[in-house]
LOZAPA-949491 format. One record per residue (C-alpha): residue in one letter; x negated, y, z. Coordinates in steps of 0.1 Angstrom, whole numbers, plus 5000, padded with zeros to 4 digits. Example, Ala and Ser with C-alpha at 12.3 -4.5 7.8 and 13.67 -1.06 7.14 Angstrom:
// residues 2
A487749555078;S486349895071;
END
This chain:
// residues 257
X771922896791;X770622926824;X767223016814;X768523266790;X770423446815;X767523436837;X765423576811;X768423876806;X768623976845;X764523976848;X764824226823;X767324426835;X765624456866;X762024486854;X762824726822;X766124916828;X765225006861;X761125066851;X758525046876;X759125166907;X759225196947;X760324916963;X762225056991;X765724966985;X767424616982;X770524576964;X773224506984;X775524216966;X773024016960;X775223716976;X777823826940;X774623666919;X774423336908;X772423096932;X769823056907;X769723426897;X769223606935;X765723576936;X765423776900;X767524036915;X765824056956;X763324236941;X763324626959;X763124836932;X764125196927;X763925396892;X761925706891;X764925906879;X767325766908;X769725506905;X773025596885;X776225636903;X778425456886;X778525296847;X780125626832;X775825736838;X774825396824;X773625376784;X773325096768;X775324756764;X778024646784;X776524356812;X775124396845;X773724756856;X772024816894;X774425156907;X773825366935;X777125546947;X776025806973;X776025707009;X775925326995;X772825076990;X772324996955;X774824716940;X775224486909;X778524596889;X779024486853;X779724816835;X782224796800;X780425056778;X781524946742;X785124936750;X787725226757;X785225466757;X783025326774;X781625436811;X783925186832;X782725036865;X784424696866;X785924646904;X787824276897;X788024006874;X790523666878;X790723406846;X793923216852;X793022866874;X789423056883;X787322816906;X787123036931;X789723106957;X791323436965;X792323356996;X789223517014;X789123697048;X789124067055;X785324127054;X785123867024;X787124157010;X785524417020;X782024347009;X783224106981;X783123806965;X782923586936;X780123616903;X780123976895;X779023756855;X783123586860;X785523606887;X784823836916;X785924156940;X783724436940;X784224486977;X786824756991;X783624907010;X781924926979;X784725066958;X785625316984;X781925436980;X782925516946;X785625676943;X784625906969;X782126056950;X784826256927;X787526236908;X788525886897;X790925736871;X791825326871;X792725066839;X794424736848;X793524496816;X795824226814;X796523896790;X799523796792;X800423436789;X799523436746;X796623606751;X798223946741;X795824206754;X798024526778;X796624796795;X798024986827;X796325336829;X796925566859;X795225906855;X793725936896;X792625636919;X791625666950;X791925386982;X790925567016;X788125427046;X788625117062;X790425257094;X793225367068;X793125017056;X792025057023;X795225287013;X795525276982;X797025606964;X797625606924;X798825866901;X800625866868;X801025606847;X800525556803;X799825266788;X801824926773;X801624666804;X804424886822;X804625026851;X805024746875;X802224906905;X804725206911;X807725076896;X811625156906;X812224936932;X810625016963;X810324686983;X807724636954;X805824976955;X802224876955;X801425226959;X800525396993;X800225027009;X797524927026;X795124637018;X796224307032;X794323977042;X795623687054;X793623767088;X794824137089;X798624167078;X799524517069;X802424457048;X805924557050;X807524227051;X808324017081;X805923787069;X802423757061;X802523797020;X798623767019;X799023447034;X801623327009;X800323456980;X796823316987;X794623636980;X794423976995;X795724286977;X798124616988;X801124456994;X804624597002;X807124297009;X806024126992;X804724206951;X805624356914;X801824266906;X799424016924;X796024006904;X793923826930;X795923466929;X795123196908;X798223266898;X797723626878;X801523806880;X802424156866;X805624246869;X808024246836;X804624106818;X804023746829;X805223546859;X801923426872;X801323296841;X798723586828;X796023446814;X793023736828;X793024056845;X790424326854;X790124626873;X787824896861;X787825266873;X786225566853;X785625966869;X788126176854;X786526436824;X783526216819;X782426286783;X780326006770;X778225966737;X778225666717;
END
């Protein structure tokens, strides 16, 4: 399996990406697979420019090289067969993942995980993004018998790291309910900032990054925590969802497949 995959990420680097100058180095390289980095180190830059994001990606879903303006080129794994295709994928967590998601503030920032499994794009990273335009978000969630819900919210947009990551949503459609805006306002994940267990910027008297063993935009404390081992949406599953992922999308992207 190893050798396969090897064989798959020398070609996307040596054939997607064609010949080339080798003047830029991709970024998340640390996101790879041990085994894998060395595939990926090498500089390479496509005549025709890097895309932006996976809505300018063709092909199948997998791993793509991006190039968001003002950013160095990263890894993403870009979901092209599924809801139209074009999504950058910004977080992954299988219920009882290995890894942990109790990770510091520049852990979170530049990110972490196996962009292939389990990971966090990096709020740097997703910031780069989203600034370039207009973006939508899907949260994709199992609940606990597998049942496959979607939250949609039609704009997405977190600000720079002196505003904490701010995270800013707007409305909602979709079947896994509202739980990120909500009623209840203790629970309003909306408008928080990002929260680490080293860099509390909660509402609560306490540190809820801390307690809930993974960074995310608290209030005081949750409706949703995705980055836990223990995967809770609010009204859905009580931290016993089974996956989630976070994939964001420019709005009025029109995509041929």
């Amino acid at each position: 399996m190893a050798t396969k995959m090897g064989c798959v990420l020398t070609a996307i680097i040596l054939l997607a990406m064609g010949a080339a100058n080798c003047d830029e180095e991709i970024a998340n390289l640390h996101m790879l697979p041990a085994e894998e980095r060395t595939t990926r180190s090498i500089r390479v830059r496509p005549p025709s420019g890097y895309p932006k994001d996976c809505s300018a990606v063709r092909g199948r879903s997998g791993l793509h090289v991006i190039k968001p303006n003002g950013s160095p080129p990263l890894v993403v794994y870009c979901q092209l067969s599924r809801f139209g295709g074009g999504w950058t994928t910004i977080q992954k967590n299988i219920r009882r993942t290995k890894i942990t998601w109790k990770e510091s503030w520049t852990a979170y920032k530049f990110g972490f995980g196996n962009i292939l499994q389990d990971h966090w794009l990096g709020n740097e990273y997703i910031f780069k993004i989203i600034s370039q335009g207009n973006y939508k978000v899907m949260f994709l969630i199992c609940d606990s018998r597998g049942r496959e819900r979607v939250a949609y919210y039609d704009s997405f947009a977190i600000g720079n790291e002196r505003s904490g990551y701010q995270l800013s949503l707007g409305r909602y459609s979709g079947n896994a309910g509202n739980a990120l805006i909500g009623t209840v306002k203790s629970g309003v994940h909306d408008n928080m900032k990002f929260s680490t267990f080293d860099r509390d910027q909660d509402l609560s008297r306490s540190n809820c990054a801390q307690s809930c063993k993974g960074g995310f935009w608290y209030n005081s404390c949750y409706k949703v925590n995705l980055n836990s081992k223990s995967i809770f949406w609010y009204g859905l599953c009580n931290g016993n969802c089974m996956l989630s992922q976070i994939l964001i999308k420019p709005n009025n992207v029109c995509r041929r497949v």
